[in-house]
MARDOMAR-606744 format. One record per residue (C-alpha): residue number from 1; x, y, z. Coordinates in nm, 4 decimals, always signed. Last residue first. Example, Ala and Ser with C-alpha at 12.3 -4.5 7.8 and 13.67 -1.06 7.14 Angstrom:
ATOM;lodo;east;north;up
ATOM;2;+1.3670;-0.1060;+0.7140
ATOM;1;+1.2300;-0.4500;+0.7800
//
This chain:
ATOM;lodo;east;north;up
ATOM;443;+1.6169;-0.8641;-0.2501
ATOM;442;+1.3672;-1.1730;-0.1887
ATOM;441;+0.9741;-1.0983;-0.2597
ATOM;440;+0.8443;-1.4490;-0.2025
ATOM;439;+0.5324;-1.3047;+0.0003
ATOM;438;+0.4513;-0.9265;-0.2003
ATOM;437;+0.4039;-0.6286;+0.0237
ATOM;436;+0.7176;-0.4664;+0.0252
ATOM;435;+0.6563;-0.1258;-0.1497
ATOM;434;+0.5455;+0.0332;+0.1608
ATOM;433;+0.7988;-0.0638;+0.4338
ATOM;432;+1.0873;+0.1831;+0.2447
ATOM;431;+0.9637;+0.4363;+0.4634
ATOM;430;+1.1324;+0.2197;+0.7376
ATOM;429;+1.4409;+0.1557;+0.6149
ATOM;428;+1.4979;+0.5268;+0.4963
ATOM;427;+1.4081;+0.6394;+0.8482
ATOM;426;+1.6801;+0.3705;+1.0078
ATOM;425;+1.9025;+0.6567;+1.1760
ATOM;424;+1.6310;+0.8787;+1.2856
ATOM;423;+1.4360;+0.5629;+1.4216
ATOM;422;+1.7344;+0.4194;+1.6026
ATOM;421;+1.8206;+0.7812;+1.7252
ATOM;420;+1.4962;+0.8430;+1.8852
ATOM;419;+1.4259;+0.4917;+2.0302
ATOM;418;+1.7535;+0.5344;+2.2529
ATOM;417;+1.7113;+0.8424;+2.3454
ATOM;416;+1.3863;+0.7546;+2.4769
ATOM;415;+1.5461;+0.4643;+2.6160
ATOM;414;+1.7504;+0.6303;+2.8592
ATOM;413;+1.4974;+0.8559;+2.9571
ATOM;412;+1.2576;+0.5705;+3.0574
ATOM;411;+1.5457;+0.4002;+3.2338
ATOM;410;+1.5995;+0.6488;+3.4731
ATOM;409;+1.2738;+0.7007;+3.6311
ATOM;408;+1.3249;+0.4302;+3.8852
ATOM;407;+1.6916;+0.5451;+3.9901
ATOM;406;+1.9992;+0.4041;+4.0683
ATOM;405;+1.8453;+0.0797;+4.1510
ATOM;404;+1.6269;+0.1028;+3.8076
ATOM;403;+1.9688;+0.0995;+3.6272
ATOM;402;+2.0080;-0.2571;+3.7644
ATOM;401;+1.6207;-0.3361;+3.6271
ATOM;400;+1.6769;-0.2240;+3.3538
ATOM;399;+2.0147;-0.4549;+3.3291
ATOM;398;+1.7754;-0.7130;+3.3525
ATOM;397;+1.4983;-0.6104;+3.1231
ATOM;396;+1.7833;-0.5850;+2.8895
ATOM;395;+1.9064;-0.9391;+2.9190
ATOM;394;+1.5296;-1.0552;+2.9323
ATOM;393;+1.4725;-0.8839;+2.6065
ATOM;392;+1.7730;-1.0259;+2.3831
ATOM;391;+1.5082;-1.3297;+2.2808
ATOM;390;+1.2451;-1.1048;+2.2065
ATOM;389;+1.4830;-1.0016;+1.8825
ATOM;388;+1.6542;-1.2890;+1.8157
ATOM;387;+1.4465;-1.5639;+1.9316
ATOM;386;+1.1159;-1.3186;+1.7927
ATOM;385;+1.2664;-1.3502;+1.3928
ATOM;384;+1.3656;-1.7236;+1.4401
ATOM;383;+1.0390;-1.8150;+1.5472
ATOM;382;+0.8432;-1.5324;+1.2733
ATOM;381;+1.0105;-1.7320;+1.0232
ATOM;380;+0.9853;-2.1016;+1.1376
ATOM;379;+0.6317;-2.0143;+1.1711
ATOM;378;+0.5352;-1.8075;+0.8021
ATOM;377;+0.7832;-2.0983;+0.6292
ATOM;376;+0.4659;-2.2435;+0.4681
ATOM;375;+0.2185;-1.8864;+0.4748
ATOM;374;+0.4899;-1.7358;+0.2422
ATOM;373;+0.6773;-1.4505;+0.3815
ATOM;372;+0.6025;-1.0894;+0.2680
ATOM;371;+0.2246;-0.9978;+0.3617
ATOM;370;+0.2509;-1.2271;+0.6980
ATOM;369;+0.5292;-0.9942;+0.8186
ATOM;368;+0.4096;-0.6765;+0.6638
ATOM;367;+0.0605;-0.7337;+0.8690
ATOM;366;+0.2751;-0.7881;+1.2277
ATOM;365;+0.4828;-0.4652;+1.1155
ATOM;364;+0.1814;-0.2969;+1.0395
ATOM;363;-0.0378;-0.3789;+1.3490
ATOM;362;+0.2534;-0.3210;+1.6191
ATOM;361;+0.3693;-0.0156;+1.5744
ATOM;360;+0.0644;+0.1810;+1.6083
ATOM;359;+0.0268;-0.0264;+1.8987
ATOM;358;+0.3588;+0.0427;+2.0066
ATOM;357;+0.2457;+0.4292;+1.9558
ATOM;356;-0.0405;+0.3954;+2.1263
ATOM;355;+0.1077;+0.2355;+2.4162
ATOM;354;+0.3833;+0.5090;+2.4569
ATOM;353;+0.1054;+0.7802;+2.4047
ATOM;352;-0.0933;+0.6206;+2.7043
ATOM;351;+0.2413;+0.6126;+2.8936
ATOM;350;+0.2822;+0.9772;+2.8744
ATOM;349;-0.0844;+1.0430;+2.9622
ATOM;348;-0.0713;+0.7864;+3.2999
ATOM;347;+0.2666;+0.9684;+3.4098
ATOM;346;+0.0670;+1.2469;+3.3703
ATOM;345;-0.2463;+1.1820;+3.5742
ATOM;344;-0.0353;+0.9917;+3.8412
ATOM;343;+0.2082;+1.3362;+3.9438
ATOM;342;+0.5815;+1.4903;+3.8013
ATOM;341;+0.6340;+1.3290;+3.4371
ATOM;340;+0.9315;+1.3785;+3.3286
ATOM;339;+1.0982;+1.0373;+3.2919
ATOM;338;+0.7257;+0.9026;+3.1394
ATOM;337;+0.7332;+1.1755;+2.8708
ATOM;336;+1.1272;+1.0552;+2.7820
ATOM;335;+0.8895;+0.7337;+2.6903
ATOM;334;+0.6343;+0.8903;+2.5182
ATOM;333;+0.8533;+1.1178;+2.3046
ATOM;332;+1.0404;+0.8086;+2.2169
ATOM;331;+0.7191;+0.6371;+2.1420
ATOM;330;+0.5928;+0.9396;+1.8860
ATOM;329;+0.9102;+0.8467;+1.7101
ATOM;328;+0.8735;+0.5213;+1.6561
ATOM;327;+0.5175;+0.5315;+1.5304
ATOM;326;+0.6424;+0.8105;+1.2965
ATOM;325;+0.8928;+0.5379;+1.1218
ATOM;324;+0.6095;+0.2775;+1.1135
ATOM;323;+0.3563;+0.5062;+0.9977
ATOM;322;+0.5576;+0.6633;+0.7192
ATOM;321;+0.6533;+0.3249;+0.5988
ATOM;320;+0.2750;+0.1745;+0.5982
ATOM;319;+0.1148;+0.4283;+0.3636
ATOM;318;+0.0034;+0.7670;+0.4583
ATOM;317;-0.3352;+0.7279;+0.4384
ATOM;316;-0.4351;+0.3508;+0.4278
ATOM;315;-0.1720;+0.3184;+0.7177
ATOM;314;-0.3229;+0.5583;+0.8835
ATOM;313;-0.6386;+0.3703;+0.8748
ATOM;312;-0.4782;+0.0680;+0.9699
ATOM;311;-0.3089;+0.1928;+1.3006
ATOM;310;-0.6673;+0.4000;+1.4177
ATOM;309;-0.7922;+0.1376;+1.5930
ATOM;308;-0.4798;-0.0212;+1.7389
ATOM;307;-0.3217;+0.2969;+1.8423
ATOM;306;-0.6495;+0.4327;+2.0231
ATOM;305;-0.6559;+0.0640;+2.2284
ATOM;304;-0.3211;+0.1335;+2.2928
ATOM;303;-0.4097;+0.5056;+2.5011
ATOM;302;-0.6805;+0.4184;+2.6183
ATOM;301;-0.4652;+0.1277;+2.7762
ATOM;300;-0.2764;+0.3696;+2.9502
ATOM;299;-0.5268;+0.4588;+3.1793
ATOM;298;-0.6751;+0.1124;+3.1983
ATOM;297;-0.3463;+0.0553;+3.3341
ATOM;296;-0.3722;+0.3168;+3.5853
ATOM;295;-0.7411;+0.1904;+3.7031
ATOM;294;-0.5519;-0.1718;+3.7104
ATOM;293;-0.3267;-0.0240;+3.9664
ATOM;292;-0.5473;+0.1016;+4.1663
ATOM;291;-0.5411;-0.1880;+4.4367
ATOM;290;-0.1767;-0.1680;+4.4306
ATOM;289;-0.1923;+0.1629;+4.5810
ATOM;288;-0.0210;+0.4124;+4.3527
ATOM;287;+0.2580;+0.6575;+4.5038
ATOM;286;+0.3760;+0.7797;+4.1658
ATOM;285;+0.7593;+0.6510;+4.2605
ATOM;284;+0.6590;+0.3953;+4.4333
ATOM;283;+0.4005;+0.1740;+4.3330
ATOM;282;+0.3832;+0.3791;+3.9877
ATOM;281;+0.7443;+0.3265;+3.9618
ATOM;280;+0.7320;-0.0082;+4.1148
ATOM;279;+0.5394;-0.1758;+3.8731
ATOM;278;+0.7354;-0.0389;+3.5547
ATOM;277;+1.0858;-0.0555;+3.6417
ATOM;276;+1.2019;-0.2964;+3.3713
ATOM;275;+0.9611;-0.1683;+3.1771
ATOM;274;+1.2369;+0.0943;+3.0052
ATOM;273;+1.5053;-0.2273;+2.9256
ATOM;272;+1.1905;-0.3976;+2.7699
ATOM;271;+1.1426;-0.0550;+2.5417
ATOM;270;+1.4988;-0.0450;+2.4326
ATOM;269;+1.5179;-0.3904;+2.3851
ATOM;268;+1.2828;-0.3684;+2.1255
ATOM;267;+1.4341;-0.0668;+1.9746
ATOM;266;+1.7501;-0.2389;+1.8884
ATOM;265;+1.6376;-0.5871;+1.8042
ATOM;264;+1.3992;-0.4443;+1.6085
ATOM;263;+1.6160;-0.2616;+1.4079
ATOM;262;+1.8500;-0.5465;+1.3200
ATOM;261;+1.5113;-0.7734;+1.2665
ATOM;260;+1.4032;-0.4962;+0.9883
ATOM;259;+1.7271;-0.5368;+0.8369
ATOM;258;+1.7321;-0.8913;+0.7769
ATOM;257;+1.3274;-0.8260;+0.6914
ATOM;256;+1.4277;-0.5972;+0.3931
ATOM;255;+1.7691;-0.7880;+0.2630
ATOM;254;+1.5682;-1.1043;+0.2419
ATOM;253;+1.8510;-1.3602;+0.1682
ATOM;252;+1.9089;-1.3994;+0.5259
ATOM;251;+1.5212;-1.4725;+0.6101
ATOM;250;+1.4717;-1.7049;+0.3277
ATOM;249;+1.8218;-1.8620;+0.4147
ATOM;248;+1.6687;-1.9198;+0.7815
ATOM;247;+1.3952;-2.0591;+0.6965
ATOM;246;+1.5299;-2.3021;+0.4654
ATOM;245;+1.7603;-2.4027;+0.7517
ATOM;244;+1.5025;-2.4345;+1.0053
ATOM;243;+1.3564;-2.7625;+0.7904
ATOM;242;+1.0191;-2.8833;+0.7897
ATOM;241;+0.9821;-3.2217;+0.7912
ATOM;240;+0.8472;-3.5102;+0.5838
ATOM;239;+0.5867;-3.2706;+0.4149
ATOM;238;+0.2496;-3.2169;+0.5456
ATOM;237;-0.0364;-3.4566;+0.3984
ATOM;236;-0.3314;-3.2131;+0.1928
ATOM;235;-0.6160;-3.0649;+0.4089
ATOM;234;-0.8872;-3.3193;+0.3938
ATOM;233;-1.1811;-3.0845;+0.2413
ATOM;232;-1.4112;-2.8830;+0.4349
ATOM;231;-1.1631;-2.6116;+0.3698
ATOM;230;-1.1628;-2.6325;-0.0159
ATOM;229;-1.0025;-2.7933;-0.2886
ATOM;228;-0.6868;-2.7298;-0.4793
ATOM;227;-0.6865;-2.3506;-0.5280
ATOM;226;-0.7530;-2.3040;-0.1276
ATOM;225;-1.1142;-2.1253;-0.0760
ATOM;224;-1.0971;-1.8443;+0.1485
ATOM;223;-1.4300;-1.7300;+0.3345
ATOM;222;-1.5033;-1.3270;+0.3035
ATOM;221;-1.8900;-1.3735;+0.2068
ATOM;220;-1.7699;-1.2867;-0.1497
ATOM;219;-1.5496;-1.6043;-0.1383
ATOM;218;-1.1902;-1.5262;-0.1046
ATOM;217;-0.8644;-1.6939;-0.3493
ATOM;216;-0.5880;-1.8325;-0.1643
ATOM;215;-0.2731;-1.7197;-0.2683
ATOM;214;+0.0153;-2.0144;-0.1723
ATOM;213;-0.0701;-2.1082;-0.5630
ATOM;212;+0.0350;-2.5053;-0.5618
ATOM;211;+0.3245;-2.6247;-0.6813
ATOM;210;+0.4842;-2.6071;-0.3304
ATOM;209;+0.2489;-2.9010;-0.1895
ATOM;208;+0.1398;-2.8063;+0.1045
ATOM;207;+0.2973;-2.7107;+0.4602
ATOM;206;+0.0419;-2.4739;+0.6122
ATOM;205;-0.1099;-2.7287;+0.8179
ATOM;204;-0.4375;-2.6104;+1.0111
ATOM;203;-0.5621;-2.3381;+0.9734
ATOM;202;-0.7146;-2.4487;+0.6069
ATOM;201;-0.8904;-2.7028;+0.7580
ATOM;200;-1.1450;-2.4725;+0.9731
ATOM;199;-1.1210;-2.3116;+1.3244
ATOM;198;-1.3442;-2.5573;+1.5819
ATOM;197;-1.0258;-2.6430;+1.7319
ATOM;196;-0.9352;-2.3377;+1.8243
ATOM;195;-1.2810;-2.2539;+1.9715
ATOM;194;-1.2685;-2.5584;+2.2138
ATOM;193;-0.9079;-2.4216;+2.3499
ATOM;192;-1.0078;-2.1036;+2.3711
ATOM;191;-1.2694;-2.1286;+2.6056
ATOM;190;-1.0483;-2.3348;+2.8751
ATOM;189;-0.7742;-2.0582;+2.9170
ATOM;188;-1.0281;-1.8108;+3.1140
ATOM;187;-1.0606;-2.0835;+3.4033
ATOM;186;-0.6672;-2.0699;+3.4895
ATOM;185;-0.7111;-1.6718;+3.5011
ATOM;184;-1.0288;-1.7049;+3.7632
ATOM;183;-0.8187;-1.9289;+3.9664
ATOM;182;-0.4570;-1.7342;+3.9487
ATOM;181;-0.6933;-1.4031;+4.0416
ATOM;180;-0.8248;-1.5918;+4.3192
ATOM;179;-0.4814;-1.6947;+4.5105
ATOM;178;-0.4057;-1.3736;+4.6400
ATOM;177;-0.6819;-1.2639;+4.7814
ATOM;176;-0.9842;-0.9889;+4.7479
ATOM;175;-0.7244;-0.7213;+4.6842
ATOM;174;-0.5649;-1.0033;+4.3821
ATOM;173;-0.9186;-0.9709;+4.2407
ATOM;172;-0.9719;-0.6263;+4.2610
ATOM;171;-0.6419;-0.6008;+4.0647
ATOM;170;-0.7072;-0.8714;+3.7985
ATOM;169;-1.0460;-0.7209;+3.7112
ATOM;168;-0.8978;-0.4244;+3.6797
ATOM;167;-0.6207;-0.5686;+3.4418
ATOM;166;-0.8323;-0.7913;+3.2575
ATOM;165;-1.1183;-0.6050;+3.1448
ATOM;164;-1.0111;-0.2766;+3.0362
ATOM;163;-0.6564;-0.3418;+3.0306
ATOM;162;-0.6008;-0.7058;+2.8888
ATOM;161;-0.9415;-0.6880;+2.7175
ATOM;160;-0.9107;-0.3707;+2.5496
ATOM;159;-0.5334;-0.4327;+2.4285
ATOM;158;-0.5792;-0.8133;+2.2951
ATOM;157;-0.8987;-0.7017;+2.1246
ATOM;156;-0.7621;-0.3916;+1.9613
ATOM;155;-0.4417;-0.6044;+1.8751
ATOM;154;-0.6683;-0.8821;+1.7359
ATOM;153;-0.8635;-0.6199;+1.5228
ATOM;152;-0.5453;-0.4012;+1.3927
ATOM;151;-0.4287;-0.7250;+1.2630
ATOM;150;-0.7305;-0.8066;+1.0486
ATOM;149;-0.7324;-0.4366;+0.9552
ATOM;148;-0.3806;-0.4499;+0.8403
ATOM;147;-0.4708;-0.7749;+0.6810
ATOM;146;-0.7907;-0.7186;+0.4551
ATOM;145;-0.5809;-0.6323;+0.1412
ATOM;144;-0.4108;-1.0012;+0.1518
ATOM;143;-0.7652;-1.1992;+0.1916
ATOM;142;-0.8315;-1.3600;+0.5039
ATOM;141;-0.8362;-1.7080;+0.7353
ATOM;140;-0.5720;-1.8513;+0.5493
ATOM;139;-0.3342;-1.5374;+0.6481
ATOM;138;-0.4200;-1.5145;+1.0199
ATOM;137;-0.3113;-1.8725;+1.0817
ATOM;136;+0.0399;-1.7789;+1.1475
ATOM;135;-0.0115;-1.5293;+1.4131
ATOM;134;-0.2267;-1.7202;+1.6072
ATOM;133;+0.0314;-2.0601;+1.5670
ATOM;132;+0.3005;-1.7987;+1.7081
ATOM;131;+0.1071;-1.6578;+1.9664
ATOM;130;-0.0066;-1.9660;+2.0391
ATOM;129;+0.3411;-2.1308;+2.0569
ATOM;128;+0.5326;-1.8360;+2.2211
ATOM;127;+0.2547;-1.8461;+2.5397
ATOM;126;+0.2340;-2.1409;+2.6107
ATOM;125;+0.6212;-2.1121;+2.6698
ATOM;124;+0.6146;-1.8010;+2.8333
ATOM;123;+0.3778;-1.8977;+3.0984
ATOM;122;+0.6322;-2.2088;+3.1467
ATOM;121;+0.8993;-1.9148;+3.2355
ATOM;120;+0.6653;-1.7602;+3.4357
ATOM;119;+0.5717;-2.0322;+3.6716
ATOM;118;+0.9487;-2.0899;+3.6943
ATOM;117;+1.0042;-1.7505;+3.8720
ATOM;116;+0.6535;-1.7577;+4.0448
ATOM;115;+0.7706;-2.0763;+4.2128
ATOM;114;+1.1451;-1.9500;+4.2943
ATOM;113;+0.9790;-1.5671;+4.4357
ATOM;112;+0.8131;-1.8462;+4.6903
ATOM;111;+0.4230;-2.0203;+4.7193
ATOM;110;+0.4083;-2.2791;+5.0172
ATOM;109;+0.1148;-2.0513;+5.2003
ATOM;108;-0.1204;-2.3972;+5.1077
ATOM;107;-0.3504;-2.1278;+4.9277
ATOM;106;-0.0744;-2.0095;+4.7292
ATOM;105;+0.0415;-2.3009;+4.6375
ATOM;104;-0.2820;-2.3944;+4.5244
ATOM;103;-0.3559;-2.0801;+4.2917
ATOM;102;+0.0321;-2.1756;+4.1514
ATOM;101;-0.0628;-2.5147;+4.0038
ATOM;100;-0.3980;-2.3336;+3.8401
ATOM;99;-0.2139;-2.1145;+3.6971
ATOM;98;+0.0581;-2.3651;+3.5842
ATOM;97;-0.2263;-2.5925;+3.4161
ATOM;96;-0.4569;-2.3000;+3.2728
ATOM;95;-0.1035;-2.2170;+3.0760
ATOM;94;-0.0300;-2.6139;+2.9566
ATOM;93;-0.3868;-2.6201;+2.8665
ATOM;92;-0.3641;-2.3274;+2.6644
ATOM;91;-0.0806;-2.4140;+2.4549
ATOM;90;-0.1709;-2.7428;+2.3756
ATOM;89;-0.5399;-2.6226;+2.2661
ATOM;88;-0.2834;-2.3548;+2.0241
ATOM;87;-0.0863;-2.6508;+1.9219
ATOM;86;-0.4102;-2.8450;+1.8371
ATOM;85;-0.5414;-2.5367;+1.5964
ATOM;84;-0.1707;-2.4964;+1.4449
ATOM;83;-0.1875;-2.8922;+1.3303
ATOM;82;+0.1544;-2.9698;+1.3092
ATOM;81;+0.5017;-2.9217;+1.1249
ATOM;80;+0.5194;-2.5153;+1.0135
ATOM;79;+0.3784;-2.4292;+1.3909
ATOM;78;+0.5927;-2.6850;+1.5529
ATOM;77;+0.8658;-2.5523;+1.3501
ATOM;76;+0.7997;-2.1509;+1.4730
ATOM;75;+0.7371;-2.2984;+1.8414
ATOM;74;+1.1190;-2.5277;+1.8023
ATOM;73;+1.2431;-2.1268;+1.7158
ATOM;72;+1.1082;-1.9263;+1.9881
ATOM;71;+1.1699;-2.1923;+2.2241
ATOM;70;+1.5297;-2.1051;+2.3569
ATOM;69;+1.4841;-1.7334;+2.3355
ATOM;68;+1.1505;-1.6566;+2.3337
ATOM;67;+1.1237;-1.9110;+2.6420
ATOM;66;+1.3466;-1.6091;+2.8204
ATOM;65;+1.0499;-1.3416;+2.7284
ATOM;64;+0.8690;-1.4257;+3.0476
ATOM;63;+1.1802;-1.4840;+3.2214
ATOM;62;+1.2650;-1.0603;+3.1646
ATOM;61;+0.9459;-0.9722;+3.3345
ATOM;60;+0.9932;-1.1568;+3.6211
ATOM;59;+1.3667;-1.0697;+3.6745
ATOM;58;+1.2678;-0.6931;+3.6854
ATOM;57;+1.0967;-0.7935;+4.0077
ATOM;56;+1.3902;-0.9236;+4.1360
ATOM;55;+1.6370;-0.6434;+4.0546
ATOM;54;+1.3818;-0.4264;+4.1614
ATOM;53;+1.3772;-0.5846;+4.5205
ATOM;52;+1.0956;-0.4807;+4.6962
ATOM;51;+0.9964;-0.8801;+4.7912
ATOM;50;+0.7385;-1.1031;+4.8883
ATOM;49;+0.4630;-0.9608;+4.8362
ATOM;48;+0.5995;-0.7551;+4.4950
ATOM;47;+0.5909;-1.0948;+4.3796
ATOM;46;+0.2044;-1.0981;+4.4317
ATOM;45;+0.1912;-0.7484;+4.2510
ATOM;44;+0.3796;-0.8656;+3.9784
ATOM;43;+0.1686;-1.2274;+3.9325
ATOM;42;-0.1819;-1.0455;+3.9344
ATOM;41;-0.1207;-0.8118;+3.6587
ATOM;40;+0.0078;-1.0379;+3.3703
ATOM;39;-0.1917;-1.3330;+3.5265
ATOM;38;-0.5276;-1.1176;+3.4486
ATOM;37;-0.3852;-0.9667;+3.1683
ATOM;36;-0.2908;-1.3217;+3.0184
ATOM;35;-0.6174;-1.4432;+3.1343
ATOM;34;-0.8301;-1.2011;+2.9248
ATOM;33;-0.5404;-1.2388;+2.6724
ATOM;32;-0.6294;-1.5506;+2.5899
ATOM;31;-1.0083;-1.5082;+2.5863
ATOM;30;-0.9907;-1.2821;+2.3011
ATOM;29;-0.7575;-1.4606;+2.0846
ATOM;28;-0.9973;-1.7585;+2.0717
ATOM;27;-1.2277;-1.4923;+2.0037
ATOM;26;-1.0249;-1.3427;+1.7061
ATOM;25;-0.9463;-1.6747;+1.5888
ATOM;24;-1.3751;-1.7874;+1.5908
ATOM;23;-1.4310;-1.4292;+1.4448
ATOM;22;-1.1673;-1.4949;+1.1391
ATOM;21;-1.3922;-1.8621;+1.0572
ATOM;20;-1.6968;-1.6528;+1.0588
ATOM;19;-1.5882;-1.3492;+0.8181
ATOM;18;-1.2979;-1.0969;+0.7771
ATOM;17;-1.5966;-0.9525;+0.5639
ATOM;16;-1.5001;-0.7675;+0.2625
ATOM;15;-1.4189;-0.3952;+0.2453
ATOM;14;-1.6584;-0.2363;-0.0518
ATOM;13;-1.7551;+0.0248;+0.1476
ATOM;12;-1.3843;+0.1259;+0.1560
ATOM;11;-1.3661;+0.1083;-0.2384
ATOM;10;-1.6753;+0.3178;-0.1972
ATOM;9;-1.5561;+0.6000;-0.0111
ATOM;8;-1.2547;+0.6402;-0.1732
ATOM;7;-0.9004;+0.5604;-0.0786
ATOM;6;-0.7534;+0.8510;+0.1207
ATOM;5;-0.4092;+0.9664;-0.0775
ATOM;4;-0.1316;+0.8754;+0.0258
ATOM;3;-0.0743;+0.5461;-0.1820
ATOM;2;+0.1808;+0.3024;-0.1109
ATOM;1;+0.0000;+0.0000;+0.0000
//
């Protein structure tokens, strides 16, 4: 999409359907992230129980990216090898699992910092393979020209229910005790799983014969028909195995995306060095009860959930480069907002324009992704893509978390300045983001 100009009224009127098969993702999606913001707000503050360490609760947040690390890549061949609707079930039940195993330690008074340390790390897990599978399946579910908005719809689900719904809920929860939010959370995994498997054929294996046209052609009603048959069809046998190697070549010969991971490695760990610090600075350095803290996050959520709506409009407007590049820029400002910011209501604003710019972020770059690589390397791709760049996070969230010592506010600055010169420096990169919209295109 390189256009500026604002497409007509009736080509937009003309939008097809994301359609039934889309809704039952989305949902799956939905419910996900209701108990990932539940668990994602419920397992700080109980660490913060037992201790005021930053250091330590810095290391929570930087083992939930670990798996990203050593999994990220085995999730991305899972994904390309098996069924993605069973490894997203998998996924879920191996998350309600560890919630539920931590929601009796708690009760029994046996739960320690070591418990919630390795209950996060197996949180990550689930979490890398349905992300991944999610991710992956987006593509056979809609046309090409409907995937900014089809991204911009998960993210506006994933950030209304994780800070609208989740977070607050989460909160009040964990002030009513400490084991009920880990209950509630292990329940909200179950939904998901029956609604992943009830997705259709073509989400399933994405490994088919290479002769065939990896375009699938939509229905009028929005449904995608595969060129050899249709969904209600046996989907045809995967290959023997699906190599990391051929991913990896793909991904090295692609001069675009190489780059792309360079700069997302840099900016990345930017903002997981900055969130380092996150609970405790409006704990302590804002003076928030932990009560309120899902109020704040709702706060900021506005914010994301403005970011994810808006994300593929502007990108119909301005085109996806200029987005990308200003949607960098508007986060450093957000983040050197969050240094400055001298009571709750701003440190709440600054944040909010952090999130929306992520968000902003967030919805092209995930859309350019499954636009450019073809739908049977689309998991070993994205894998080796997040093991790089997620895969450096815990490191920074660590040493985030040793600047944090110093001072709380600190690392917000830091990577502000970070952010800024990344995005000055890779502007040509970045505007460059419009022309590349074609899977298979290898410069």
């Amino acid at each position: 999409m390189t256009g500026t100009a604002q497409q007509p009224a009736t080509e937009t009127a003309k939008r097809p359907p994301l359609g039934p098969d889309f809704g039952r993702l989305w949902t799956a999606a939905a419910f996900s992230n209701l108990a990932d913001g539940i668990g994602r707000t419920a397992v700080p503050l109980i660490a913060a129980t037992l201790t005021r360490d930053p250091l330590a609760i810095a290391a929570i947040g930087a083992l939930a990216f670990l798996p990203w690390l050593v999994f990220g890549l085995p999730a991305g061949m899972l994904v390309d090898r098996f069924d993605r609707r069973l490894l997203m079930a998998i996924a879920n039940t191996l998350r309600a699992g560890v919630a539920l195993l931590l929601a009796a330690l708690t009760v029994l008074d046996a739960l320690t910092i070591w418990w919630l340390f390795a209950a996060v790390v197996v949180f990550g897990i689930g979490e890398t393979l349905f992300d991944n599978a999610t991710n992956a399946i987006v593509p056979a579910l809609v046309e090409r020209r409907s995937l900014d908005r089809a991204n911009g719809r998960l993210q506006a689900a994933q950030v209304t229910v994780d800070n609208f719904i989740a977070t607050p809920i989460g909160g009040v929860l964990f002030a009513v005790s400490l084991a009920l939010p880990l209950w509630v959370g292990a329940a909200g995994y179950l939904i998901p799983i029956g609604l992943a498997v009830l997705l259709p054929l073509a989400a399933a294996r994405p490994l088919r014969d290479r002769t065939m046209d990896a375009a699938s052609a939509p229905t009028a009603a929005g449904a995608v028909t595969e060129p050899a048959g249709n969904i209600d069809e046996p989907a045809p046998a995967a290959p023997a195995r699906a190599s990391a190697r051929e991913a990896a070549a793909y991904l090295w010969r692609h001069r675009f995306l190489r780059s792309m991971v360079v700069f997302t490695v840099v900016v990345g760990s930017a903002f997981a060095f900055a969130q380092a610090p996150t609970i405790l600075y409006f704990l302590d350095e804002l003076e928030v009860v932990p009560a309120a803290i899902g109020v704040v996050t709702a706060g900021i959520g506005l914010g994301a959930l403005v970011g994810s709506i808006i994300a593929s409009k502007l990108v119909e407007r301005f085109g996806r480069g200029a987005v990308m590049l200003g949607a960098n820029i508007v986060a450093a400002a957000g983040l050197v907002g969050v240094w400055a910011a001298p009571g709750i209501v701003t440190g709440i604003v600054a944040y909010a324009v952090l999130a929306a710019a992520v968000s902003c972020w967030n919805v092209p770059w995930g859309a350019l992704r499954q636009a450019i690589v073809p739908n049977e390397l689309f998991g070993r791709v994205l894998g080796i893509m997040r093991t790089v760049t997620w895969g450096l996070f815990p490191f920074a969230t660590m040493i985030g978390g040793l600047v944090a010592r110093i001072d709380l506010r600190l690392p917000f600055v830091i990577a502000g300045g970070i952010t800024l010169a990344a995005a000055l420096v890779a502007a040509p990169l970045l505007l460059e983001a419009s022309r590349h919209t074609e899977q298979g295109d290898v410069d």
